[in-house]
C-alpha positions in Angstrom: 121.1 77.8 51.1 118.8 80.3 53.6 115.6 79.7 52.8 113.5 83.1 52.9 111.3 83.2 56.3 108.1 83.0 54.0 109.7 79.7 52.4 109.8 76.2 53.5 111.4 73.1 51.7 108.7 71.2 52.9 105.6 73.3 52.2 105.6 73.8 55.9 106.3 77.6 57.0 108.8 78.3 60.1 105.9 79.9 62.5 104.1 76.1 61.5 107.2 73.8 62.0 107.8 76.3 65.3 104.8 74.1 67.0 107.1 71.3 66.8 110.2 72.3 68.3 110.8 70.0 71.3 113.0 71.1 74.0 116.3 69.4 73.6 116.7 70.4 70.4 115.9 73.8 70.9 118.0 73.5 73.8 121.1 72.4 71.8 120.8 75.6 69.5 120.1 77.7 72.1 123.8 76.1 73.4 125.4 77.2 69.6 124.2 80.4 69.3 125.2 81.1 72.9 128.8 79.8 72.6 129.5 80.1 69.2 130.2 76.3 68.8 129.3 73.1 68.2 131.8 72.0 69.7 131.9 74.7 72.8 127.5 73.4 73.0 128.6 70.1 73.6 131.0 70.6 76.0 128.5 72.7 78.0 125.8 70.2 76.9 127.9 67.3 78.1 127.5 65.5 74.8 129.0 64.6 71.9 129.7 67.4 68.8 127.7 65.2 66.5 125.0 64.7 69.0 124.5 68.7 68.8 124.6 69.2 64.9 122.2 66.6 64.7 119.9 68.2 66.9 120.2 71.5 65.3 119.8 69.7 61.9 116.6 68.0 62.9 115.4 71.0 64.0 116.5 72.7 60.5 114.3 70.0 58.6 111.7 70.6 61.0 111.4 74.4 60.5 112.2 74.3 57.0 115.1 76.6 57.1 118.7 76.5 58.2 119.2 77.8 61.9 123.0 78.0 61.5 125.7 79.2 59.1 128.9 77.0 59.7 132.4 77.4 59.5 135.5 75.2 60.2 135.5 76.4 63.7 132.3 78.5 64.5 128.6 78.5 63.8 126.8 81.5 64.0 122.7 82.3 63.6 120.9 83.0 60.5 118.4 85.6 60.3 115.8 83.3 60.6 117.5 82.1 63.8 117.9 85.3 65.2 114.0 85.8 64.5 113.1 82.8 65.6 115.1 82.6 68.9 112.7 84.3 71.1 109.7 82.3 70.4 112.6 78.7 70.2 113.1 80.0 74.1 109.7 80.4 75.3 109.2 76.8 73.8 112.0 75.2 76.2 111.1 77.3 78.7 107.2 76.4 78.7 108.6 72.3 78.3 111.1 73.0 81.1 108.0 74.3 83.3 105.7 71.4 82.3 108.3 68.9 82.9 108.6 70.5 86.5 105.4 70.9 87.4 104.8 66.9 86.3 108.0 66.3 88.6 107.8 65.9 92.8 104.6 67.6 92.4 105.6 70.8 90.9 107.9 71.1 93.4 111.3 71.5 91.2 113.1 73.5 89.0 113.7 77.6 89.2 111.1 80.0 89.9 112.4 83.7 89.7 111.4 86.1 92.8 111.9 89.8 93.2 112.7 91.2 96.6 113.1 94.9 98.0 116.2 95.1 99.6 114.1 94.5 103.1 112.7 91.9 102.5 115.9 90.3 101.6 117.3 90.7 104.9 113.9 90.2 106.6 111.9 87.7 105.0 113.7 85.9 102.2 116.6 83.9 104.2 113.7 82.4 106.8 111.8 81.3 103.2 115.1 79.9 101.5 116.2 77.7 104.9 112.3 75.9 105.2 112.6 75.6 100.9 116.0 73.7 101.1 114.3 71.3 103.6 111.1 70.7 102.5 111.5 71.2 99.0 115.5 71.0 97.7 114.6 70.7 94.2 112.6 74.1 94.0 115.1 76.7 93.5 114.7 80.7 94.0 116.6 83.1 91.3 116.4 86.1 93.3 116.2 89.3 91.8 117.0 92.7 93.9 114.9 96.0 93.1 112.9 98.5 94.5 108.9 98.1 94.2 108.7 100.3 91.1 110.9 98.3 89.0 110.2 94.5 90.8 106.3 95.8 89.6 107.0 96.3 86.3 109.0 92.7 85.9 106.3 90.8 87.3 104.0 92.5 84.9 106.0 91.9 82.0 106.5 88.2 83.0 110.4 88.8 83.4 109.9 87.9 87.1 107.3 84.8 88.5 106.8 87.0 91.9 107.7 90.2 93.9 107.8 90.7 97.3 107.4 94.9 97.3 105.3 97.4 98.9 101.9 97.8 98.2 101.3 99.7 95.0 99.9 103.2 95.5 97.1 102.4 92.7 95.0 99.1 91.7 96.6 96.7 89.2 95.7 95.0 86.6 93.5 91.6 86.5 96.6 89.9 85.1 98.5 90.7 88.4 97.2 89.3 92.1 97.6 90.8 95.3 98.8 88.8 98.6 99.1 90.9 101.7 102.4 89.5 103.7 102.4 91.9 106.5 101.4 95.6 107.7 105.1 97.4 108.7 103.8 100.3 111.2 105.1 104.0 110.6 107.9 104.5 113.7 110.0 107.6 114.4 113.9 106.3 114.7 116.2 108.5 117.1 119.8 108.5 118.1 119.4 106.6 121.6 121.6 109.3 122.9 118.8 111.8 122.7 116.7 112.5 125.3 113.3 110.7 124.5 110.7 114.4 124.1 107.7 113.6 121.8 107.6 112.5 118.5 106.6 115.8 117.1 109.1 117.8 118.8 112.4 115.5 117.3 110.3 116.1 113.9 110.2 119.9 114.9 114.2 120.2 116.3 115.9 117.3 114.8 117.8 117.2 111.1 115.5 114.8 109.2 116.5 111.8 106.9 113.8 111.7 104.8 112.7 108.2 103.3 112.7 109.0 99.7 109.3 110.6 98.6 109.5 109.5 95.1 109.0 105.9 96.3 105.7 104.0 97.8 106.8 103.4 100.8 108.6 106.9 101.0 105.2 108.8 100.1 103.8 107.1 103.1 105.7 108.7 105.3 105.9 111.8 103.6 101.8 111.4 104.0 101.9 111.4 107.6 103.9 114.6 107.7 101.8 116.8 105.4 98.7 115.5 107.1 100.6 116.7 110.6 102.0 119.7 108.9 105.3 119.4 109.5 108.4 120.3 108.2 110.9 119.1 109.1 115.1 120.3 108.4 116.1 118.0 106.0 119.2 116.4 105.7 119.1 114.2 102.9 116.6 112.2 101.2 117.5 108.2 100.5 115.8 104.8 99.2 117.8 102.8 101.1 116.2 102.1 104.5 118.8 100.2 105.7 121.5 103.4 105.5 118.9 105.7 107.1 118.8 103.4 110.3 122.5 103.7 109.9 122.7 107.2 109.8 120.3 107.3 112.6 122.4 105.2 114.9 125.4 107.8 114.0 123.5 110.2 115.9 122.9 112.0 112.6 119.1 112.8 112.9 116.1 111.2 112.9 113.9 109.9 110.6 110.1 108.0 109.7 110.4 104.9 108.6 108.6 101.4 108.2 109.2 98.8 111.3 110.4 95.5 109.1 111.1 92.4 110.2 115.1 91.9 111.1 115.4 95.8 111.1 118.7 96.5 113.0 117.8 98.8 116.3 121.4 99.1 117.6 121.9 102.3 118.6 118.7 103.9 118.0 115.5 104.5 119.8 111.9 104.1 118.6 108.4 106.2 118.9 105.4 104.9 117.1 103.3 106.5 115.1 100.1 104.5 116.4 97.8 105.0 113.8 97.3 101.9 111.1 96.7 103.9 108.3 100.2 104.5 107.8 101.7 100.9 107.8 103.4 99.8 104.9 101.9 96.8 103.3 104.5 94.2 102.3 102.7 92.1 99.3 103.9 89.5 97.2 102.8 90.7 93.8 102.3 87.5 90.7 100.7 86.9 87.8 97.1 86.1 88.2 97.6 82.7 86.4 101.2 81.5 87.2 102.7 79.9 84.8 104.3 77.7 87.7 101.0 77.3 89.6 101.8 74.6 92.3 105.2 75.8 93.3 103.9 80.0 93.6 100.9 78.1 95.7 103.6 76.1 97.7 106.1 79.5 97.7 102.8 81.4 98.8 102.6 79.5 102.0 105.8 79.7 103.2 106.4 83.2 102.7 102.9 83.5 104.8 103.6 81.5 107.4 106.6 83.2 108.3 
């Protein structure tokens, strides 16, 4: 029988029998309602079926309701399952953390990262080689994004860190702010063209514009308002990579950031010279991580690099 989500056999509700769901039994149901199974849970789980339904059932007479409804060959979540289930995963994923963070000095488990696509290429694979020797038990799940969306997962706490332009506005207390490194304004050109000033290959040149819409793009697109220029466009991309690309081509020119491992094959380079219109490269994380010593430990390498 379902009890209601008011109810409990006990005379203990669900949200009070909640604060004492410990993690492998909330990982064992996590396993059924995932797979559909006991018996597919403990296969995953690398245990016996009996093992699992006794979890799950410890866990039913701990929240006073039943978790699963059972048939011969599949189990499937009650309601009260399915409302439960978020705050049954941020249980196991807070004991997970604590068990980490008690482990090697913090320095184990899975901390999840965002990273434009940049700083993939630039600064992430320098990170990753130093991690796996100094720390092999701290693991990276690396998420790819542009700054806007990378922002708005750190703030929701669906990503531990971003590594992403400098938002064009102040954020929230809950977030912190580490500046990685200033990317200077530069003028790519094909490296077949004759090397006239930068204003001039703005002036003559088809333009790649580095898409306005995003903040690094409005950067760029500051420096030309502020020069009034116009330049001929010939398309607009977020992908900074491609433009260099199209550049190389001989394709036109184009204003861009100067990141670390950008790809200069083929093209030629003018500088802007003027610091106000670097991009700022931060790595963007909750102001109190949930995973404090391993962001600290992250933290370092990333700025040493």
């Amino acid at each position: 029988m379902v009890c209601s989500v008011k109810g409990s056999v006990h005379g203990r509700s669900p949200s009070e029998g909640a604060l004492r769901v410990n993690s492998p039994r909330g990982e064992s149901l996590i396993a059924v309602v995932e797979t559909g199974s006991i018996a597919a849970a403990a296969r995953r789980e690398n245990r016996t079926a009996a093992a699992i339904s006794q979890r799950v059932q410890a866990l039913e007479r701990t929240l006073g309701c039943a978790l699963l409804l059972r048939t011969a060959h599949t189990a499937r979540p009650s309601d009260q399952c399915l409302l439960l289930m978020p705050k049954i995963r941020a249980i196991v994923e807070q004991a997970q953390a604590l068990h980490h963070d008690l482990s090697r000095d913090g320095l184990s488990g899975e901390v999840k990262i965002g990273a434009i696509s940049t700083a993939l290429t630039g600064v992430l694979p320098g990170v990753i080689e130093r991690l796996a020797q100094s720390a092999p038990e701290l693991k990276l799940k690396i998420t790819p994004g542009d700054s806007k969306s990378l922002y708005e997962k750190v703030l929701s706490g669906e990503l531990d860190a971003a590594i992403l332009v400098r938002p064009p506005f102040p954020p929230p207390k809950a977030l912190a702010l580490k500046l990685l490194k200033a990317e200077p304004l530069i003028l790519i050109a094909p490296a077949s063209l004759s090397e006239p000033s930068l204003v001039s290959l703005l002036r003559e040149e088809p333009f790649i514009r580095y898409d306005a819409r995003s903040w690094g793009g409005q950067i760029a697109q500051r420096f030309l308002d502020e020069q009034s220029l116009e330049p001929t466009l010939l398309c607009e991309l977020d992908a900074l990579e491609t433009i260099v690309m199209l550049v190389a081509q001989g394709m036109g020119v184009s204003l861009v950031p100067q990141w670390a491992g950008m790809n200069l094959d083929g093209v030629q380079v003018l500088p802007v010279d003027n610091p106000r219109y670097a991009r700022d490269l931060v790595v963007l994380q909750g102001s109190t991580p949930h995973r404090p010593v391993a962001m600290r430990y992250l933290l370092e390498l990333l700025c040493s690099g």
